[in-house]
Structures are given as C-alpha cells and as structure tokens.
N, C-alpha and C positions, 0 to 999 in steps of 0.2 A: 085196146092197149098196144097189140102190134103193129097198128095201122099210123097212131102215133108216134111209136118207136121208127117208124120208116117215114115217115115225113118228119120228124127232126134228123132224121142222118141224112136223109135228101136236102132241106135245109141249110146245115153243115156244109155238105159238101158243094153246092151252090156256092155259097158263101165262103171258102176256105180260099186265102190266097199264097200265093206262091209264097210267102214272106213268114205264115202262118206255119205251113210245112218244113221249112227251114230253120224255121225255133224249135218246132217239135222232134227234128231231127238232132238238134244242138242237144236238148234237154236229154233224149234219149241217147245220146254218147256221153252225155257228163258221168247220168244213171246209172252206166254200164261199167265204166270205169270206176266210180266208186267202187261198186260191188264187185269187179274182177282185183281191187285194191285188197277189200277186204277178204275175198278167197286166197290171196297173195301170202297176206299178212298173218293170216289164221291169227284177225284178232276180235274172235267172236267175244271170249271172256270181255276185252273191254271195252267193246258195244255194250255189252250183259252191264257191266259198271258204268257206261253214263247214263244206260235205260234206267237203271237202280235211283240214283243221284236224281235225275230228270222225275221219278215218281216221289220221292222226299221231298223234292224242289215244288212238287204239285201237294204234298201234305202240308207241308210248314206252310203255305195260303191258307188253308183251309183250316187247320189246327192255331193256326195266329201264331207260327214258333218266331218270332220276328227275328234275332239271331242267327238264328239259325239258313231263314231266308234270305237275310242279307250275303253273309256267304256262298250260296248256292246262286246266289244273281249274280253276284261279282264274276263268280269262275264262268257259269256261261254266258258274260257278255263278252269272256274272251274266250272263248271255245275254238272260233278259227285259230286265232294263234297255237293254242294249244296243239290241235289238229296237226299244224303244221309243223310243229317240235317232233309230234311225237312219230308223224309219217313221213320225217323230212327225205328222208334215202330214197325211200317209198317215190314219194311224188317225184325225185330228180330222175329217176329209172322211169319213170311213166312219160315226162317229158321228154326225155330223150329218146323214147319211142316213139312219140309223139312225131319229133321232126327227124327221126329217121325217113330215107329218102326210098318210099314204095317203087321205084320205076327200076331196082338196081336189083331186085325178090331175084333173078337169074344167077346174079352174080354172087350174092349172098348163099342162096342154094350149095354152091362150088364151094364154097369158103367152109359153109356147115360140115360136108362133104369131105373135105380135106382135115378137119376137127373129129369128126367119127373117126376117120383112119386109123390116126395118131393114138386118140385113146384107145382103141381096139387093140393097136399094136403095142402099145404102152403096156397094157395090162396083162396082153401073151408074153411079152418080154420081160414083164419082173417075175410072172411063174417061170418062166423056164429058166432063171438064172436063178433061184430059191429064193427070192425076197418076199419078204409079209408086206403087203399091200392093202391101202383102202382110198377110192378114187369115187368121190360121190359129185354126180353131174345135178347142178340144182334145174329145176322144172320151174312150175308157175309157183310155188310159196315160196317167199324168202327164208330161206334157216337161219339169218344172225341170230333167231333169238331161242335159240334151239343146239348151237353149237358154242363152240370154247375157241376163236381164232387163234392162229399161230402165225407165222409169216407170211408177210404181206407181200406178192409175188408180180401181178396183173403180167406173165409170162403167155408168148405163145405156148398153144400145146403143142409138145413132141414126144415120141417113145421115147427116145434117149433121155429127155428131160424126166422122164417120170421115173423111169430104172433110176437114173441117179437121185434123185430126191427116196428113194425107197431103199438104195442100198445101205447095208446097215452100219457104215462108218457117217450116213450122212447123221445130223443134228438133227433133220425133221422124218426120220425113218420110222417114227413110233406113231405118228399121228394121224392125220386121213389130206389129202388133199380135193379142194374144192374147186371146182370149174363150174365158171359161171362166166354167161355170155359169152360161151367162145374159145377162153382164156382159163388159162390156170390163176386163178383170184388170190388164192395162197395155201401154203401146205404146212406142215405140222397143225393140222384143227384137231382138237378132239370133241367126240359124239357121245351124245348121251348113251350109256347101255341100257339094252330091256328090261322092263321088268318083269317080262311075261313070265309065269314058272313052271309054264308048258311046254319051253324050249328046253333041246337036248342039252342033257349036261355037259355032253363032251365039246359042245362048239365053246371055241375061244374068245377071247374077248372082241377080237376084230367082230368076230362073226355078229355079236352079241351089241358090239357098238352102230355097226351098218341096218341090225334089224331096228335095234331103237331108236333110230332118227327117221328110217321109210315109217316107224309107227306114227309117228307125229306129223309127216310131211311127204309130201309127190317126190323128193329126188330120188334119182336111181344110184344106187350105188355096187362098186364091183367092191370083192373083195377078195382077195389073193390069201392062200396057206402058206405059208415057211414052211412049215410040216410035211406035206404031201403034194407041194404045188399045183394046188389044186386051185380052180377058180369061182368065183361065190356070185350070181346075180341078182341082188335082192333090189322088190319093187313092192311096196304097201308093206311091208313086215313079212313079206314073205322069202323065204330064200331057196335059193334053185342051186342045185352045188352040180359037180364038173361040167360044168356049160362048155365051146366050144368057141374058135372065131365068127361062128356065123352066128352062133349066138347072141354074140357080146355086140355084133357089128347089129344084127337085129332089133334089139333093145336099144341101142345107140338113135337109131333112125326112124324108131316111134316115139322116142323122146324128143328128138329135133322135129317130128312131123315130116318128114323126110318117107315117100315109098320106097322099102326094103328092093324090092322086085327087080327096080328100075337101075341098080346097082351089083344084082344078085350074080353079074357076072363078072364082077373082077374075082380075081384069084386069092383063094383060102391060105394062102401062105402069108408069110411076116416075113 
C-alpha cells in the first residue's frame, strides 16, 4: 500500500508541469480569499441558510416536491449573482487590495505609523479635556452589519479632529466614531450594548456599547469617561480601564501589525 502510495506521488510529480503548479496555485489563492471573505464577514449563519436551502433542494428530488423544486433551481441558477449583491462592498474592498501596489509596504508602514499617533493622541486628548469618547478601529470583520452608521466622513485622522468631533456642542458627540483603512470612515455610529449580565453595573453605556460590538467582532475599541477621564481598552469583550499612552500606542500597533518595540522610543508625551 505505501509502496503505491510513493510511486503514484513519484508519478505526479514526474509528470507535473509548470503550468499545472500555477493553476494550483490560482485555485489556492481564490480558496483562501473566499474563506478570509467569509471570517471578514462573519457570515457563518448565511452559509448555515444556503447549506439548509441546498439540503431541501436535495429533498424535493427525492421526495418528487416538484414546486417546490423548481423554486430552489431557479434561485441557485442564480447564486452568483446573488453572491455578488449580497458581498458587493465585500468583494470591492478585496479587489482593491488586490491591486494595491506591494513594492510601497515601506511607505505604507510610515503612513500606518503616523495613523497610530493621531489616534493615540486623539484619545489622551479628549480625556484630558473631559469629553466622553468612543473610537472603535475596525480589524479583519467588517461591522456594517453589526453597527448603526452616522456621518459619513472618509477624513484623515487627527487629535484635533477627534477632540472636536467629541466635544459636546458637536452633533456627533454621543455616538462612536469609526476608522477604517486609515481614515476616519464616519462618526456619530452607534454599537450594539451587551448583553452580558455579568458586567459591572456601574459601567456606562459607552462602556457597555464598546464591550458589545468587541463581543461580536475583532475591532479594537477605546473608550474615554466624562466622569473620571479615564481611558477604556477594550479587545474580544473584554475591557482594560486606566490604560496609559503606551498602552493605547501598543494596542494600536498590534492591530496594524506593526512591532511595538521598534517605535518604543519616541516619547510618551502628547
């Protein structure tokens, strides 16, 4: 049996042409992306609903539901289209990764770099001026479907930008603002709160809104007191309270993927 097994992978591999490796290689970057699509998207439930549909679709043959089967033919003869409705944001954000230009990773680096700063100093800056803040940096899932948008922004990030979007004559002072790729994507969102009823009664709603979207999804988000200006790190539902700049700057730079270390010596001040 293993003697087989090794003369057909010798075989194979005799036989494998360059042409053969480069399909294989195709196949397995489509694979990959799909499935980093669907960790993105956190949309297990509606795989779990076409798995469902797709074994109904395998009953009504079998059962003769003719009706029934014709409907379920219909919709998956149009499946891609569907696919493409319902991942359209989805797939333009992967494409545009796609022909982003790899040979500029130096420069981009610099640019991530000068994006930590700002939020770092953004969010020491509206505690120490007493504003209630919430500043959620998105990761690899998308939250549209998980948040409540507000104004639609696509700003650079700056401290001053953030302080004034928090101070509490602005119109979007109550809601959380969203960074994503880079940029301030828009601010006034609101997050879903926890449900958990294991959490301390006394945290506020910020508090209670930042842990229940890290429940559901990878973004980091800070979270600033009015009350005690105090500052809030929360990552997976969990929340870390008077964190520090090095902290914030820390968290910041394993979220970008970015080593801490190699930066660890600019200076702690704002």
């Amino acid at each position: 049996m293993l003697q087989q097994f090794v003369d057909n992978l010798i075989f194979i591999v005799q036989h494998l042409r360059i042409q053969d490796a480069i399909d294989m290689l195709l196949v397995w970057m489509v694979v990959y992306r799909i499935l980093i699509l669907i960790k993105r998207t956190g949309t297990i439930q509606m795989l779990s609903g076409l798995g469902v549909l797709a074994i109904g679709y395998i009953l009504s043959i079998w059962l003769e539901l003719f009706t029934f089967n014709w409907i379920l033919e219909k919709f998956f003869s149009n499946l891609f289209v569907i696919v493409v409705v319902l991942f359209q944001a989805e797939i333009r954000r992967a494409l545009a990764h796609i022909g982003s230009n790899p040979f500029f990773s130096d420069s981009s680096n610099v640019q991530e770099t000068q994006v930590i700063e700002e939020i770092a100093k953004g969010v020491i800056l509206t505690a120490q001026k007493g504003f209630g803040a919430l500043v959620v940096v998105e990761r690899e899932i998308v939250i549209d479907y998980h948040i409540e948008f507000g104004t639609e922004m696509e700003s650079k990030v700056s401290a001053e930008l953030l302080a004034s979007i928090f101070h509490p004559e602005s119109p979007m002072h109550d809601g959380a603002v969203l960074i994503r790729n880079g940029k301030i994507h828009s601010a006034g969102c609101f997050l879903p709160l926890s449900k958990n009823p294991a959490l301390d009664k006394n945290l506020g709603t910020r508090h209670r809104a930042a842990i229940g979207l890290t429940e559901e999804t990878d973004a980091l988000v800070f979270v600033v007191s009015e009350e005690n200006r105090s500052i809030g790190i929360v990552q997976g539902g969990h929340l870390s309270t008077q964190v520090e700049l090095g902290d914030i700057r820390k968290a910041l730079y394993e979220t970008f993927g970015l080593k801490y270390k190699a930066f660890s010596q600019q200076g702690e001040g704002v």
